[in-house]
Backbone as JSON, one array per atom type, in Angstrom:
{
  "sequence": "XXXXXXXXXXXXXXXXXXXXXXXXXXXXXXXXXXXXXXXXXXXXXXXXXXXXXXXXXXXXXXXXXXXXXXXXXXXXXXXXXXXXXXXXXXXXXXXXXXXXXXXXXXXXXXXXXXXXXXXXXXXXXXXXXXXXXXXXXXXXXXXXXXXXXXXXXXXXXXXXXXXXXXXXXXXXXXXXXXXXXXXXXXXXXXXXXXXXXXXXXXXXXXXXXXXXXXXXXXXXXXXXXXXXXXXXXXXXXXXXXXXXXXXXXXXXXXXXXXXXXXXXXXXXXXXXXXXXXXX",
  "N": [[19.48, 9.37, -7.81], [17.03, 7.59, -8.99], [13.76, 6.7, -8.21], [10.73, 5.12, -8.41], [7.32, 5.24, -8.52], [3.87, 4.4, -7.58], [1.81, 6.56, -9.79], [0.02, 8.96, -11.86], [1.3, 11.93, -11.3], [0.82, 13.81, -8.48], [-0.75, 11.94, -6.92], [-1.22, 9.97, -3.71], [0.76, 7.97, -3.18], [3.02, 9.65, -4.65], [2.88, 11.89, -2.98], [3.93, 10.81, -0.6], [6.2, 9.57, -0.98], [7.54, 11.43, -2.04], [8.47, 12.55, 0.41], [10.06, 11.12, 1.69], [11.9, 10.57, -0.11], [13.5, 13.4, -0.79], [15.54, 14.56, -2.18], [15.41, 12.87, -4.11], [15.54, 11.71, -7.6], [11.83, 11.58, -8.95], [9.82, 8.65, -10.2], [7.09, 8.51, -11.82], [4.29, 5.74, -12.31], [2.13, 3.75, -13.4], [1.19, 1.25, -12.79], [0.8, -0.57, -10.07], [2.46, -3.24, -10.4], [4.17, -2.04, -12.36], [5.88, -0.85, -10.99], [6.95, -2.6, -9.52], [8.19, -4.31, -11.08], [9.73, -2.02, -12.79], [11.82, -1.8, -10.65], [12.77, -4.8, -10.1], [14.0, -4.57, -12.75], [15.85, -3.09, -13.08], [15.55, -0.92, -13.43], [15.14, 1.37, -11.58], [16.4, 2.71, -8.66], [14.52, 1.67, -6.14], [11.29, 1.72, -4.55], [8.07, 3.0, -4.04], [4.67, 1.9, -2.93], [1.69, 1.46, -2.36], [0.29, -0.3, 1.01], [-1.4, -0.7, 2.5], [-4.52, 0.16, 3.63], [-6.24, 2.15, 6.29], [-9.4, 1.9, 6.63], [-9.91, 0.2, 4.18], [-8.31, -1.5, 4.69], [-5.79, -4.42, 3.14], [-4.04, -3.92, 0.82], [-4.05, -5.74, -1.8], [-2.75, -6.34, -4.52], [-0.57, -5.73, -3.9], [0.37, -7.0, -1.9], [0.38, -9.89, -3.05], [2.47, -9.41, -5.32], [4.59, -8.96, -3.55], [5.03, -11.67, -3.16], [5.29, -13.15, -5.55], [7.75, -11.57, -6.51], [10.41, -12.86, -5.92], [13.09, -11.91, -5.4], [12.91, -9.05, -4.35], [12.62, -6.73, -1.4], [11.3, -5.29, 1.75], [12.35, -1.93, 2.77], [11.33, 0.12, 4.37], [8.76, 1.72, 6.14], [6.13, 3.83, 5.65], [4.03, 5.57, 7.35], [1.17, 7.57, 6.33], [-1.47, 10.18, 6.69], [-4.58, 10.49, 5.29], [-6.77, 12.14, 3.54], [-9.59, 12.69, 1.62], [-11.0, 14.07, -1.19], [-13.85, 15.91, -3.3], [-13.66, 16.55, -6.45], [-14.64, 18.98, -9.33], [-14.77, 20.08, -12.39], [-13.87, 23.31, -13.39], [-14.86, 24.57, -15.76], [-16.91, 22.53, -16.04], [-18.93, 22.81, -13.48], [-21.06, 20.47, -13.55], [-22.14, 17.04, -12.32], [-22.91, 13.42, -13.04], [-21.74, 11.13, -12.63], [-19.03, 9.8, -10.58], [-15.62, 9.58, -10.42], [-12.6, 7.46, -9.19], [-9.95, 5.71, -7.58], [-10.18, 2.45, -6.92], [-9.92, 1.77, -3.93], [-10.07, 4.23, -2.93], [-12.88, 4.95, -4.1], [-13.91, 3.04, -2.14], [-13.39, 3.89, 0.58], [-15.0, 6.52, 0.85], [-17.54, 4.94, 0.51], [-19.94, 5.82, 1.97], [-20.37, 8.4, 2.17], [-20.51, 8.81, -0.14], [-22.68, 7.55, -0.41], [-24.61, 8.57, 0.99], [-24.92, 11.17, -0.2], [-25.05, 11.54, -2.69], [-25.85, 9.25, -3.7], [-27.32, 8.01, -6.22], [-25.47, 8.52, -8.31], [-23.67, 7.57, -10.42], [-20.55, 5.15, -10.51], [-17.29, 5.07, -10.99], [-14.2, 2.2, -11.47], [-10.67, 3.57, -11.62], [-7.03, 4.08, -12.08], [-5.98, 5.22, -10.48], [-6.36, 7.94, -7.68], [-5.17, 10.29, -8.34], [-4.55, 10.05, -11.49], [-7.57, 10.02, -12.02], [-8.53, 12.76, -11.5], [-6.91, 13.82, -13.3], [-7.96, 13.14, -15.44], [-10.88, 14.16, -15.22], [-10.19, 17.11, -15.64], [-9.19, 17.36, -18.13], [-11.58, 16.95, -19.57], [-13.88, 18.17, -19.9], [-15.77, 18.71, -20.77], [-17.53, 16.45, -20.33], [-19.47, 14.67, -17.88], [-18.42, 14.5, -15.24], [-16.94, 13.69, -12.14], [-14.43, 13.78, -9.89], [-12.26, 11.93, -6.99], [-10.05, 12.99, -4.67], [-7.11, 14.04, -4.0], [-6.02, 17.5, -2.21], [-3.78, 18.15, -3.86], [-3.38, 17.49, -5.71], [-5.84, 18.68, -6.98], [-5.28, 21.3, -7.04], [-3.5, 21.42, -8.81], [-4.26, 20.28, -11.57], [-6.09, 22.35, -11.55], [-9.15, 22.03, -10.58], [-11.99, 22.07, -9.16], [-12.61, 22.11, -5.5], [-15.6, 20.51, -4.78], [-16.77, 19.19, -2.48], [-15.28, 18.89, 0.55], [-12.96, 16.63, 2.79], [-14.57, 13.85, 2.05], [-14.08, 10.86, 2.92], [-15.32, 8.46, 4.83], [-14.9, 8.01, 7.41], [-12.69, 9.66, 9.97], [-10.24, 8.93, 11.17], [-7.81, 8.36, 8.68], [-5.82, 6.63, 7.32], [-2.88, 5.94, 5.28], [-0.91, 2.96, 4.7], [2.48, 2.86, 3.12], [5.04, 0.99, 1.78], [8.67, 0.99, 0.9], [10.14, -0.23, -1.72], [12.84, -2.67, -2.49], [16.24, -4.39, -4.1], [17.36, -4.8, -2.19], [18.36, -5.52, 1.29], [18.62, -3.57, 3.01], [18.04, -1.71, 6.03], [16.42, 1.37, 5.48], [16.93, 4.8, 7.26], [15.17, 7.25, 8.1], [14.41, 10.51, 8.25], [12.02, 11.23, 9.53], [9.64, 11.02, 12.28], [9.64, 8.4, 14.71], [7.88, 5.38, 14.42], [8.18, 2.78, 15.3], [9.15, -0.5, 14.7], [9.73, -3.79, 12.56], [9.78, -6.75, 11.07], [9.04, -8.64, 8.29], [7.82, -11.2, 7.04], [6.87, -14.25, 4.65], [5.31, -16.64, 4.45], [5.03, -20.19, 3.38], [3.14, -22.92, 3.98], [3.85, -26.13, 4.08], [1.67, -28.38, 3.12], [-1.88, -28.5, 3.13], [-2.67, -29.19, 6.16], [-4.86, -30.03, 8.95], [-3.98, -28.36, 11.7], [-1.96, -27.16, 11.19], [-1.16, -24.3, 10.33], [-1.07, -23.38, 12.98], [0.56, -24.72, 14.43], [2.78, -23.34, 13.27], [2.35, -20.94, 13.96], [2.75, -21.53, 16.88], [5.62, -21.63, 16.98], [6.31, -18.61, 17.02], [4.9, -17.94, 19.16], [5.96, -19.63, 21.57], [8.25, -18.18, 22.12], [7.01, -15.3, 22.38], [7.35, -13.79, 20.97], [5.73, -10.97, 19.34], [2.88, -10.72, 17.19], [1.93, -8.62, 14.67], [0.51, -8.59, 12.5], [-0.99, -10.69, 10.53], [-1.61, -12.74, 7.38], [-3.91, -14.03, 5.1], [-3.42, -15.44, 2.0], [-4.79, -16.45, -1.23], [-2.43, -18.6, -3.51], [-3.4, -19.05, -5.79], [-3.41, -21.9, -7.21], [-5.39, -23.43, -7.0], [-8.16, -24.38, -4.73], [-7.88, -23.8, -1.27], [-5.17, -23.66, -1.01], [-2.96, -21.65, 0.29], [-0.69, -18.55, 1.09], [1.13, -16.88, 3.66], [1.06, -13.81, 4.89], [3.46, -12.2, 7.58], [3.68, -10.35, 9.78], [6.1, -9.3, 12.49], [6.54, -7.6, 15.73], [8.22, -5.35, 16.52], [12.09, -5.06, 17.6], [14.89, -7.09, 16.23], [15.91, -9.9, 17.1], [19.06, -11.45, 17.04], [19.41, -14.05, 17.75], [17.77, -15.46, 18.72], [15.32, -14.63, 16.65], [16.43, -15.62, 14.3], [16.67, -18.75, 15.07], [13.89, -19.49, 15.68], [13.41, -18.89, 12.66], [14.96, -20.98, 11.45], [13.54, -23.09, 13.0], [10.67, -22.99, 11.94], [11.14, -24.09, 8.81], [12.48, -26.13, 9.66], [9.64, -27.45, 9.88], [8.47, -28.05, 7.63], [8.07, -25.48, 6.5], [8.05, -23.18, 4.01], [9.95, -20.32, 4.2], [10.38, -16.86, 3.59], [12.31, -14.06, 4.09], [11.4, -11.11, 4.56], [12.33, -8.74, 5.03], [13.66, -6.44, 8.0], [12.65, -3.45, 9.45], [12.32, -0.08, 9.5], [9.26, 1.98, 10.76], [7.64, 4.78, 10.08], [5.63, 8.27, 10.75], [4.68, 10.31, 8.68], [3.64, 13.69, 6.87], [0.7, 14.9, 5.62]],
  "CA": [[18.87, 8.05, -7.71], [15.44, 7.23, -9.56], [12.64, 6.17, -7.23], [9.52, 5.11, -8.62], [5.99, 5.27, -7.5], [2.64, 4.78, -8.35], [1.42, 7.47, -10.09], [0.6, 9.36, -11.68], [1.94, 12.91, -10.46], [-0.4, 14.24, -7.53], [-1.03, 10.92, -6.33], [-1.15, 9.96, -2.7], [2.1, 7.63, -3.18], [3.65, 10.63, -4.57], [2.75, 12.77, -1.59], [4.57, 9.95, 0.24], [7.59, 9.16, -1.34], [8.2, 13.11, -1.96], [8.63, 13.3, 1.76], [10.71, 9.89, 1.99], [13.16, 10.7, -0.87], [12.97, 14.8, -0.92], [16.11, 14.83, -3.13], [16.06, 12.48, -5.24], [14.47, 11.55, -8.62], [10.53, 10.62, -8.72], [9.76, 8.34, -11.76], [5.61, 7.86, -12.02], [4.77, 4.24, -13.04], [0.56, 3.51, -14.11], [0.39, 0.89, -11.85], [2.0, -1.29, -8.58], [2.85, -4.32, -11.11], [5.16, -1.6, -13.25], [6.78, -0.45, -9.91], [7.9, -4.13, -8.99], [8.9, -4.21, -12.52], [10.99, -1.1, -12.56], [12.83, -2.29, -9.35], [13.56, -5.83, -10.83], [15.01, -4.55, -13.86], [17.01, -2.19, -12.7], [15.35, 1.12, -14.05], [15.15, 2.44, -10.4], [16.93, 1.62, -7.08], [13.87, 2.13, -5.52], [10.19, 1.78, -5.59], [7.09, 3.68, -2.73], [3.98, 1.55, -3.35], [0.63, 1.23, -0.96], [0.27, -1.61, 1.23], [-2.77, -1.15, 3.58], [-5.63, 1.2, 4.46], [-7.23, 1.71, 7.99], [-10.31, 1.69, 5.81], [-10.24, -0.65, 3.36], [-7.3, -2.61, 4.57], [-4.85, -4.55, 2.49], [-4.1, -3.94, -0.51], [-4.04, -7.11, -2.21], [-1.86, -6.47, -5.34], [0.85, -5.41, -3.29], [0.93, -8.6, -1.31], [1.01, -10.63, -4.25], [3.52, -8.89, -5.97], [5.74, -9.21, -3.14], [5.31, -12.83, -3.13], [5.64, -13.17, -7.14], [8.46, -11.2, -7.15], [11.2, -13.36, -5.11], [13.99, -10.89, -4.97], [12.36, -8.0, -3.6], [12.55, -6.66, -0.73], [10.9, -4.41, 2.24], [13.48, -1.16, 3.88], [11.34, 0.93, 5.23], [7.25, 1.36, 5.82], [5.44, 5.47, 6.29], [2.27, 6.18, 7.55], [0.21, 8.67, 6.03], [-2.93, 10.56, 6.99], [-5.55, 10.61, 3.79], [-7.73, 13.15, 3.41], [-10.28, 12.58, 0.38], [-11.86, 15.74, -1.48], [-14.66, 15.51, -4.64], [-13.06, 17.75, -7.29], [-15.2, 18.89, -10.49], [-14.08, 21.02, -13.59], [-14.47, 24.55, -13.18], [-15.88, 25.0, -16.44], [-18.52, 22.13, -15.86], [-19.31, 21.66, -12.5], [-22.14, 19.35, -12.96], [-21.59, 15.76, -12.52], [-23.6, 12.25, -12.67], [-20.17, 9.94, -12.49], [-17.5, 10.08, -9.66], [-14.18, 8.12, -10.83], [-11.63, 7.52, -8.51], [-8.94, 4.58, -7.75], [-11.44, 1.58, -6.07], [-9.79, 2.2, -2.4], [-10.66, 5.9, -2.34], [-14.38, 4.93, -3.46], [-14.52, 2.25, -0.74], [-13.05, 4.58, 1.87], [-16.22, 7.19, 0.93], [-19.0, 4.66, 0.11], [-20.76, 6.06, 2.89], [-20.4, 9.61, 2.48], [-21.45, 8.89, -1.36], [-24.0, 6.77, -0.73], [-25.76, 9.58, 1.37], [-25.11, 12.25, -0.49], [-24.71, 11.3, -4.26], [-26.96, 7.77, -4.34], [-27.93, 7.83, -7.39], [-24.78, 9.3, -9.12], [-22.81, 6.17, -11.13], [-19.25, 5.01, -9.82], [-15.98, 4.19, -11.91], [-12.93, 2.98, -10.79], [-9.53, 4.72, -11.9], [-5.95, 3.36, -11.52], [-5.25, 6.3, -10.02], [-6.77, 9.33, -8.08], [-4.59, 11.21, -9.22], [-5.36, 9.62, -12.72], [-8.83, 10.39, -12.19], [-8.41, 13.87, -11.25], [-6.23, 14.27, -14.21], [-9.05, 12.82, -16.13], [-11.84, 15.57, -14.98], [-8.95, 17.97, -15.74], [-8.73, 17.2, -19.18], [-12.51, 16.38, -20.48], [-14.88, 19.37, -19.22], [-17.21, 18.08, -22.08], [-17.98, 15.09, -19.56], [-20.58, 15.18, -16.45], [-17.87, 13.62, -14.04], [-16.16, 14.03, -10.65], [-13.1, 12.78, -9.39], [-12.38, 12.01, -5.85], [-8.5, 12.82, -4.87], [-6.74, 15.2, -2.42], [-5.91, 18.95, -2.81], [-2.38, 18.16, -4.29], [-3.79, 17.03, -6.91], [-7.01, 19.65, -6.86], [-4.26, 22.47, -7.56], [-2.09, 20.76, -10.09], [-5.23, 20.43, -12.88], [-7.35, 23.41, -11.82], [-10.05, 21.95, -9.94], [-12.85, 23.04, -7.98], [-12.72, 21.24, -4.9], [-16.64, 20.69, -4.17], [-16.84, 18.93, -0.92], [-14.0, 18.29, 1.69], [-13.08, 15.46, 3.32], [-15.56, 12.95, 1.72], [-14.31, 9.81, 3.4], [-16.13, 7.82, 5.99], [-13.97, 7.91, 8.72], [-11.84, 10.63, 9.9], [-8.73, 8.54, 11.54], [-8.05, 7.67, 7.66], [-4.15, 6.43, 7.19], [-2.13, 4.6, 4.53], [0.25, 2.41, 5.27], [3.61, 2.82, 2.18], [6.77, 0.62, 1.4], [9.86, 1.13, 0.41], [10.98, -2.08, -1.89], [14.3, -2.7, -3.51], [16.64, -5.34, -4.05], [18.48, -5.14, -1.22], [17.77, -5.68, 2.7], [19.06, -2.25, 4.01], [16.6, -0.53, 6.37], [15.9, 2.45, 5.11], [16.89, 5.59, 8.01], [14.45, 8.46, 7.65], [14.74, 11.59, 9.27], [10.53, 11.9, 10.38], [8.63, 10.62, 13.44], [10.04, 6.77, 14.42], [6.41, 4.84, 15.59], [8.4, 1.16, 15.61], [9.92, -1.4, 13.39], [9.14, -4.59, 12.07], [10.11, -7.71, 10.51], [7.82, -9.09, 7.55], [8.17, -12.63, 6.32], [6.16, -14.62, 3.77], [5.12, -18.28, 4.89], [4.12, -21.04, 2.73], [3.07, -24.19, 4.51], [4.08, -27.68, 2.87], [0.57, -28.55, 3.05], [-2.98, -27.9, 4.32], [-3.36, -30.03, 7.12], [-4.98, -29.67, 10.54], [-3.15, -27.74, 13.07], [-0.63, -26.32, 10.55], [-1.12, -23.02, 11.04], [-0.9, -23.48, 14.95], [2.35, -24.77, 14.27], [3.33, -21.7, 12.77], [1.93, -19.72, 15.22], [3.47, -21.43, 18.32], [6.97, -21.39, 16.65], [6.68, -17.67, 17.97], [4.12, -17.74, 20.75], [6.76, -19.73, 22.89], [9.13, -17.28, 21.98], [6.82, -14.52, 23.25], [6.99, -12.82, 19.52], [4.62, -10.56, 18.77], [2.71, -11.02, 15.44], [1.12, -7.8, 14.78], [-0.37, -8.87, 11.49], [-0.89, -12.18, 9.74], [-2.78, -12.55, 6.59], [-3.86, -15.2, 4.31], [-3.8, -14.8, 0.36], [-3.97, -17.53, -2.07], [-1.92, -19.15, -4.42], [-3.76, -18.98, -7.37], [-3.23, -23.06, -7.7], [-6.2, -24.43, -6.31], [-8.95, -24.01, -3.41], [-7.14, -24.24, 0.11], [-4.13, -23.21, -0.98], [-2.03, -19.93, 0.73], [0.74, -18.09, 1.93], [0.98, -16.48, 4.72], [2.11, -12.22, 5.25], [2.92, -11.88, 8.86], [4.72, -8.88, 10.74], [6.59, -9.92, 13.52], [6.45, -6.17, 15.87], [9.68, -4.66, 17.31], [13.08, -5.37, 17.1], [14.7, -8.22, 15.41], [17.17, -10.59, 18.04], [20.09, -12.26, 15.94], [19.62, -15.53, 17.7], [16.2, -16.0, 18.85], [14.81, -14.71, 15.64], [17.28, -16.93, 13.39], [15.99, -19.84, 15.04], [12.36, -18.97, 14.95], [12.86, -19.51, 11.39], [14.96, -22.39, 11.5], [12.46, -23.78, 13.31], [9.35, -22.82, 10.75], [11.88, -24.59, 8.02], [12.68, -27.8, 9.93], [8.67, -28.35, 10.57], [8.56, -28.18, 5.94], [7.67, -24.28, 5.9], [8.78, -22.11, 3.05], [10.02, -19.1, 4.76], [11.19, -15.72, 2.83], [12.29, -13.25, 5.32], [11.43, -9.7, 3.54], [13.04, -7.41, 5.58], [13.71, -5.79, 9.04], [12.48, -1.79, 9.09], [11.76, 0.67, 10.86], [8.13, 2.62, 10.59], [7.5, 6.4, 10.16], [4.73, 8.88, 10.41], [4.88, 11.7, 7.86], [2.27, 14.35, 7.1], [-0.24, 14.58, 4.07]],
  "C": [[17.41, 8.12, -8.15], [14.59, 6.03, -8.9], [11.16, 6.29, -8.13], [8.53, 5.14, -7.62], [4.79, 5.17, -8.63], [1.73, 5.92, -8.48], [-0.44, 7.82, -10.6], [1.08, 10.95, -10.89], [0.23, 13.35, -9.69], [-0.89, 12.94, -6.85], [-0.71, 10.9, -4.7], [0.15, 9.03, -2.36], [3.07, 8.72, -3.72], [4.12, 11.24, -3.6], [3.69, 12.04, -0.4], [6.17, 9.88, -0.04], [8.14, 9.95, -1.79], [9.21, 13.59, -0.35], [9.64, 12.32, 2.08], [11.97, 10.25, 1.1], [12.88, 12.3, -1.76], [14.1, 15.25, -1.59], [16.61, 14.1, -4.24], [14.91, 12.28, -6.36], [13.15, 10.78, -8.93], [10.44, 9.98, -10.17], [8.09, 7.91, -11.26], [5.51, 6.58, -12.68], [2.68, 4.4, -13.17], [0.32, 2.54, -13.04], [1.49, 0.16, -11.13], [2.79, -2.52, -9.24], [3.95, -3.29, -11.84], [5.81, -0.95, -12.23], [7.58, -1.31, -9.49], [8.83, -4.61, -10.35], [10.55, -3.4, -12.76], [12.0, -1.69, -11.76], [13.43, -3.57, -10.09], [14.3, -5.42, -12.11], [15.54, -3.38, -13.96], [16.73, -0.86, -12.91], [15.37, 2.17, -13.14], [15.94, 1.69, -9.5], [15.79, 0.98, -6.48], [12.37, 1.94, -5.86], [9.03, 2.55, -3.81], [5.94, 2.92, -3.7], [2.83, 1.24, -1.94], [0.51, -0.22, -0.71], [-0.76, -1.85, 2.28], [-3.45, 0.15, 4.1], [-6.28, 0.88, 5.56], [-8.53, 1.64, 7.77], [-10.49, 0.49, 5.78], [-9.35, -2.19, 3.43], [-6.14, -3.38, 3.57], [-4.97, -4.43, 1.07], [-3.4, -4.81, -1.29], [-2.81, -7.25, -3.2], [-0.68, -6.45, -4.71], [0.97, -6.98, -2.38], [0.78, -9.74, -2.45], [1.99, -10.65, -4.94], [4.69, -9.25, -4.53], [6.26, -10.66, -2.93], [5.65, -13.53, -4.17], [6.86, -13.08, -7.15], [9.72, -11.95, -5.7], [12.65, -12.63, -4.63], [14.27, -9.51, -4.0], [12.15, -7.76, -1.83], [11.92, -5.53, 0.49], [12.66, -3.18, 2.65], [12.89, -0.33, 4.49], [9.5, 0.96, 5.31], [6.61, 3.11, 6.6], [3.81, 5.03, 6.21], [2.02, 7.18, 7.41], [-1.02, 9.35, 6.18], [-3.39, 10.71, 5.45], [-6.77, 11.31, 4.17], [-8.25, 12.92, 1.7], [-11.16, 13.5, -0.38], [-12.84, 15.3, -2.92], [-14.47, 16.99, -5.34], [-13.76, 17.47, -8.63], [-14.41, 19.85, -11.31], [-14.41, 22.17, -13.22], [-15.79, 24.85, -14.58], [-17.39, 24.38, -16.59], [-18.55, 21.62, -14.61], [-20.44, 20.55, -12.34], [-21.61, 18.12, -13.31], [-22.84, 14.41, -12.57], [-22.62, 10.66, -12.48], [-19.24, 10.39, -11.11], [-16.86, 8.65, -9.92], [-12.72, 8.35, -9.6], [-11.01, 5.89, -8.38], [-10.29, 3.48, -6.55], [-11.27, 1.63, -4.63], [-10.17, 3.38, -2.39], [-12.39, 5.9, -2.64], [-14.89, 3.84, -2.85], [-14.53, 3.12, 0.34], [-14.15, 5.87, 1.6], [-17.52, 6.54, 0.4], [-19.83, 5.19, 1.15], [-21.64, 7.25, 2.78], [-21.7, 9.78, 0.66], [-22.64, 8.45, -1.29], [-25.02, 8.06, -0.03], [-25.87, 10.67, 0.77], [-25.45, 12.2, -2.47], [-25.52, 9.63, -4.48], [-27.16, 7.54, -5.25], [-26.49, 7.99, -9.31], [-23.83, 7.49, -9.07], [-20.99, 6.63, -10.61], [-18.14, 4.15, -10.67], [-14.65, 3.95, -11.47], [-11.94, 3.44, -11.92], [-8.42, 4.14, -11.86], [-5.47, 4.34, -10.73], [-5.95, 7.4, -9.32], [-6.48, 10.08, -8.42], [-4.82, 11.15, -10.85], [-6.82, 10.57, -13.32], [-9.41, 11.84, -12.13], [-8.31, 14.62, -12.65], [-6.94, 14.36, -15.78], [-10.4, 14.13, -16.5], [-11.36, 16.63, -16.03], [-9.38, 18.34, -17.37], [-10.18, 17.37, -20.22], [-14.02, 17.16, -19.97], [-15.79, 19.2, -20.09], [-18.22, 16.75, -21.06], [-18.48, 15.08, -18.44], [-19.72, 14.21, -15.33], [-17.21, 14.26, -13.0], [-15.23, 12.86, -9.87], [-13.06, 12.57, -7.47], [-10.51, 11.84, -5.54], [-8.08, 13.75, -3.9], [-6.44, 16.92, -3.38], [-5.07, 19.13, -3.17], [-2.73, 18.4, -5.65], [-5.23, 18.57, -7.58], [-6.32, 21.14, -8.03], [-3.22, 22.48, -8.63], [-3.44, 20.52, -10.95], [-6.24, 21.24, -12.41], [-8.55, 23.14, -11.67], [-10.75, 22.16, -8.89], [-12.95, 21.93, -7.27], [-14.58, 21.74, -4.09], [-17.12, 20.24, -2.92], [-15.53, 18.21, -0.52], [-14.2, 17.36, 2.2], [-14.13, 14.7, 3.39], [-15.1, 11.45, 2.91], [-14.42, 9.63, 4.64], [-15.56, 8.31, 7.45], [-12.72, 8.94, 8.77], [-10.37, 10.0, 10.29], [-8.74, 7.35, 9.96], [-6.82, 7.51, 7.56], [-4.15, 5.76, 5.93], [-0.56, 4.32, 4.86], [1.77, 2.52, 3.84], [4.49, 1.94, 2.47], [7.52, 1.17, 1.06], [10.4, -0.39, -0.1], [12.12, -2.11, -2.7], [14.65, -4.28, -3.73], [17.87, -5.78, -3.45], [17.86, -5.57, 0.39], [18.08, -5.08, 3.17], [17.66, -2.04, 4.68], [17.18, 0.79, 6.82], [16.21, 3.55, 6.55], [16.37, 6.28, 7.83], [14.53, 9.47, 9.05], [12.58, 12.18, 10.07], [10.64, 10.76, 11.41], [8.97, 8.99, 13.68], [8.65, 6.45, 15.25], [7.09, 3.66, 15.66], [8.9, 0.71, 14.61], [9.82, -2.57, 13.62], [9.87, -5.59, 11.25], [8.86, -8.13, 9.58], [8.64, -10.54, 7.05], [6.69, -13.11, 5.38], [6.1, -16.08, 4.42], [4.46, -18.9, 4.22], [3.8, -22.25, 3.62], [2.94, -25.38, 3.52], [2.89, -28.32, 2.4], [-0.68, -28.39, 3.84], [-3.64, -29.41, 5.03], [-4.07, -29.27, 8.84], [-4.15, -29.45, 11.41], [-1.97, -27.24, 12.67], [-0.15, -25.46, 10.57], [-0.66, -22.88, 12.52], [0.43, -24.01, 15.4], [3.42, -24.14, 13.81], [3.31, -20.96, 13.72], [2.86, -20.11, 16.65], [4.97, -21.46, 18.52], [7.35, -19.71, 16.95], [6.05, -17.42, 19.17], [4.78, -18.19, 21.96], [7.73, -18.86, 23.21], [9.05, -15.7, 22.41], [7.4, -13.01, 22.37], [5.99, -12.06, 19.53], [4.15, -9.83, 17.86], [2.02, -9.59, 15.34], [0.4, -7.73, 13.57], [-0.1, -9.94, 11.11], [-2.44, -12.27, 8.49], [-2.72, -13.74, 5.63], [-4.16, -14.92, 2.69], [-3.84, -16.23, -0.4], [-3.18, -17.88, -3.06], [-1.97, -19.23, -5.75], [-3.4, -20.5, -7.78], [-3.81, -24.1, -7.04], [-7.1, -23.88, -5.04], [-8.21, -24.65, -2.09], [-5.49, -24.23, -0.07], [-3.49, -21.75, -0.88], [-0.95, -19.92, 1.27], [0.04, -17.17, 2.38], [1.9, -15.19, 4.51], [2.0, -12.05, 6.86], [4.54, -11.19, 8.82], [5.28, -9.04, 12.01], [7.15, -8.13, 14.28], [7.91, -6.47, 16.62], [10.93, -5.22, 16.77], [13.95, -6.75, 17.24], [15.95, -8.99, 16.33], [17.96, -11.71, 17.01], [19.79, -13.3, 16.21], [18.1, -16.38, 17.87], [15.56, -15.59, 18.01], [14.89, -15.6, 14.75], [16.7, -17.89, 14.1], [14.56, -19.7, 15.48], [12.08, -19.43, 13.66], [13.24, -20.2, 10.99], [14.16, -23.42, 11.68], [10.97, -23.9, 12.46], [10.02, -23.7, 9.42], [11.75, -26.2, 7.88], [11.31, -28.26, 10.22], [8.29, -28.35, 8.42], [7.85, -26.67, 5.49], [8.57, -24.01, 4.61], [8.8, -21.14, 3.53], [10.85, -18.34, 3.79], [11.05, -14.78, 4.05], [12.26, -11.57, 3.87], [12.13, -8.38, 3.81], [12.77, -6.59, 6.95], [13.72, -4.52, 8.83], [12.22, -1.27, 10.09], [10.9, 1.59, 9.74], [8.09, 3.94, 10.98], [6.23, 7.23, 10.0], [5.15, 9.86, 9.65], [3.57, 12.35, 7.92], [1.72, 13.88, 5.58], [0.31, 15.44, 3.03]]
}
């Protein structure tokens, strides 16, 4: 079975979806738009793509894309620890650039800003990319920022360890297809989850709150809700919310009957269950 991911190889979705599907086939993709791609047109079953840092928080493309792409679906969701390292060339270690993917240099603006201030910042689609980049162009005064997977796979000197800010550093992964199985994995179960998509018919006063108390009497609990827009105007969004634990046939089903009959647009994305893995 051919499982994509965003790549490419050495990447921190790699590292993920190595440990999630440990016998079957990885396919690297350039970016999270050619992963939702793959999956819709059939080139993979399968796709591992990031969906939120304890950092930097959500990662935006990915909730767009899952709302774009109407078929798609969640089966399963790993948590990962992230560890961030600043890897130079052996043959030139000097640098005045560090390139890395724009979440890995949010999740060390801190560390850079105190230590490297002055040194110019590019992003990457990739740290692994960016790594691969260094790797390749030892003519060039740059430094990547990426883990030690990656460090050891293009022959780089890892010059300082764990650069980013904050040591309890996670990412959150999917699993998306075009089915609604959830996903069984053999690591660490932390919980499981329901995700839905919510449009509201229009933005009026107390609309939201009519969303909201369609599970608050119900004694649901939301463990994320997020607002993105539309792209068709100011004050227009949908709604990503996570509805925590497990999913009751009847009092869920009408939950979203009920979000329906008040003129929601509800997409239900998929019931999962959540896993810790290692790095």
């Amino acid at each position: 079975m051919k499982i994509a991911y965003l790549g490419p190889e050495a990447s921190f979705t790699q590292l993920a979806a190595s440990q999630i599907f440990e016998n079957e086939t990885l396919v690297p993709h350039s970016s999270i738009l050619d992963c939702f791609n793959a999956v819709k047109n059939g080139e993979v079953k399968k796709a591992v793509v990031p969906l939120e840092n304890s950092i930097e928080g959500t990662v935006s493309m990915t909730l767009d894309y899952l709302y774009d792409f109407k078929n798609i679906s969640i089966e399963a969701e790993v948590v990962m620890p992230i560890a961030h390292h600043l890897l130079v060339n052996k043959e030139n270690p000097e640098f005045d650039t560090v390139i890395s993917h724009p979440q890995a240099l949010a999740q060390c603006y801190h560390s850079l800003d105190k230590n490297f201030k002055d040194y110019t910042r590019k992003d990457f689609s990739s740290t692994a990319a960016a790594a691969k980049y260094v790797s390749e162009n030892p003519d060039k005064k740059i430094a990547a920022i990426a883990n030690s997977y990656a460090a050891n796979l293009y022959d780089l000197k890892i010059l300082k360890k764990n650069i980013h800010d904050f040591e309890q550093n996670h990412t959150r992964f999917i699993v998306i297809s075009l089915t609604k199985n959830s996903l069984k994995l053999k690591h660490k179960l932390i919980g499981e989850k329901t995700s839905l998509i919510i449009t509201l018919p229009e933005d009026h006063a107390g609309g939201l709150h009519q969303v909201l108390s369609v599970f608050a009497w119900r004694k649901m609990n939301l463990s994320k809700i997020e607002s993105r827009t539309l792209k068709t105007g100011l004050g227009n969004y949908f709604f990503y919310i996570n509805v925590a634990n497990e999913w009751h046939p009847i009092l869920s089903e009408n939950a979203l009957a009920e979000l329906r009959s008040i003129g929601a647009e509800v997409r239900f994305l998929g019931h999962y269950e959540e896993y810790l893995v290692k790095d």
